[in-house]
C-alpha positions as CSV (number, residue, x, y, z in Angstrom):
1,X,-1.2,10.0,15.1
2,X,-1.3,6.8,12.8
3,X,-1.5,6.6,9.6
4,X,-2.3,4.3,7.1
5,X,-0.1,4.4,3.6
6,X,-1.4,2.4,1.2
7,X,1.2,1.7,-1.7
8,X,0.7,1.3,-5.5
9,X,3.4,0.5,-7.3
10,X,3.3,0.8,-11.1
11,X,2.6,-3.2,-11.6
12,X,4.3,-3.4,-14.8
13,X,7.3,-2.9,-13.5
14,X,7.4,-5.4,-10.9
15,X,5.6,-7.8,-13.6
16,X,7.8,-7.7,-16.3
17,X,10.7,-7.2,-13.5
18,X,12.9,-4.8,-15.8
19,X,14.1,-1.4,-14.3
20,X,16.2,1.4,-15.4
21,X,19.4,2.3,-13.4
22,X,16.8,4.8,-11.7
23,X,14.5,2.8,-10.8
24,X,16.6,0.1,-9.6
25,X,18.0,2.8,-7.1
26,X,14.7,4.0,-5.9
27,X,14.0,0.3,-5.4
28,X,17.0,0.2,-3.5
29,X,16.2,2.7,-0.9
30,X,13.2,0.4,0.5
31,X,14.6,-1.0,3.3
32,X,15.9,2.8,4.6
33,X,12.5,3.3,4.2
34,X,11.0,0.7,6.8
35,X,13.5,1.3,9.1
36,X,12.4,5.2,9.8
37,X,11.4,5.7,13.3
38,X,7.7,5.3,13.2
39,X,7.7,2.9,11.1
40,X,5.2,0.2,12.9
41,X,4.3,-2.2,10.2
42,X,5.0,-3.2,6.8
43,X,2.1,-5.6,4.7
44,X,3.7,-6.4,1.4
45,X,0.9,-7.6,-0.7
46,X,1.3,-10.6,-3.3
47,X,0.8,-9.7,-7.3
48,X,-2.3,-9.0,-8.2
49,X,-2.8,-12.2,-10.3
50,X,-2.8,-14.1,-7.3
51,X,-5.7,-12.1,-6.0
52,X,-9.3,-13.6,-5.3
53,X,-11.7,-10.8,-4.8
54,X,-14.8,-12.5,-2.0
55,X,-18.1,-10.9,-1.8
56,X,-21.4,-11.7,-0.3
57,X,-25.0,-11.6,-2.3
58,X,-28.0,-12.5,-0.2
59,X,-26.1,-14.9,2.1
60,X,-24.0,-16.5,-0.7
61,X,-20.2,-16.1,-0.7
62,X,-19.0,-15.0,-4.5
63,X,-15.8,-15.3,-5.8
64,X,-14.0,-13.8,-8.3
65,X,-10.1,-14.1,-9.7
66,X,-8.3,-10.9,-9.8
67,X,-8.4,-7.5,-7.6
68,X,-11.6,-5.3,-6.9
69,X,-10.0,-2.2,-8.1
70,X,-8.6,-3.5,-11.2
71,X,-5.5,-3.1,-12.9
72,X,-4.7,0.7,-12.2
73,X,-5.7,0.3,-8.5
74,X,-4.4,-2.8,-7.1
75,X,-2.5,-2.1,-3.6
76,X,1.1,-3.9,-3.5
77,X,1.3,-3.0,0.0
78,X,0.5,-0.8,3.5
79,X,2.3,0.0,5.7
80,X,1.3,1.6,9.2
81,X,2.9,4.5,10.1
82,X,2.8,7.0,13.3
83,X,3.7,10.5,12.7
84,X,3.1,14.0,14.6
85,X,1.1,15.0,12.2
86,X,-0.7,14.5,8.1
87,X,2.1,16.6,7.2
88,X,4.7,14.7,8.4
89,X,3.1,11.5,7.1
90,X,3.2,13.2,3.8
91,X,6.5,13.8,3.9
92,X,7.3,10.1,4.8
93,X,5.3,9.4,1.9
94,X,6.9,10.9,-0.4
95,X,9.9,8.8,0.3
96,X,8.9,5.6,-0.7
97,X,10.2,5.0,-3.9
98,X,6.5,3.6,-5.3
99,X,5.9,7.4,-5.1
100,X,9.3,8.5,-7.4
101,X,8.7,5.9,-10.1
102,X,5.7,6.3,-11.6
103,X,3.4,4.6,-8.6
104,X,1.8,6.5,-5.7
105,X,1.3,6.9,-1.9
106,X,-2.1,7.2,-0.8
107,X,-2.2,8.5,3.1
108,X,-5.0,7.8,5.6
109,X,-5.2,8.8,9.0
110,X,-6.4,5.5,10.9
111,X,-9.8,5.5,11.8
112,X,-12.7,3.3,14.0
113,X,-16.1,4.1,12.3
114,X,-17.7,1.1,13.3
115,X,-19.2,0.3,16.9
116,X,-17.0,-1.3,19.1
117,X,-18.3,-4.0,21.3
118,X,-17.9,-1.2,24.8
119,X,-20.1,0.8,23.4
């Protein structure tokens, strides 16, 4: 199965760019990380005060600087990731350091739900 694993990192950090010994270690460990088999993609995401969030209102595009989910839930990355199972993509997850410094993993199984043009 693929999976999804959308990554939030705790923003400060990256922001301010100052990390413990421990967090610099955990930080580290990233490229391990991308290199597990089933590892198929990595999307690192630009900081959040580069965002532009886009929406449409009765057929006029609407812009708007910063993220949609605001500060606590702005993605800094996905990556997309096949395992045997959610367990085992939970288990993945909880090896990306985002998860062991204060950020989290959120894990999706990846999903079509809208029509595709064969049907």
């Amino acid at each position: 199965m693929e999976f999804v694993l959308v990554i939030y990192q705790p923003w400060e950090l990256l922001e301010e760019g100052v990390f413990s010994e421990e967090e610099s270690a955990e930080l580290a460990k990233y490229p391990e990380v991308v290199a597990t088999p089933g590892m198929k993609a990595n999307f690192p995401l630009g900081y959040r005060r580069d965002a532009t969030t886009v929406r449409v209102q009765a057929g006029k595009t609407i812009t708007s600087e910063g993220t949609v989910g605001g500060i606590d839930a702005t993605p800094a990355s996905f990556y997309l990731f096949e395992a045997e199972d959610k367990d085992a993509a939970i288990a993945f997850a909880a090896r990306i350091p985002a998860a062991r410094i204060g950020g989290a993993v959120e894990v999706r199984p990846v999903g079509m739900y809208w029509p595709s043009a064969d049907s």
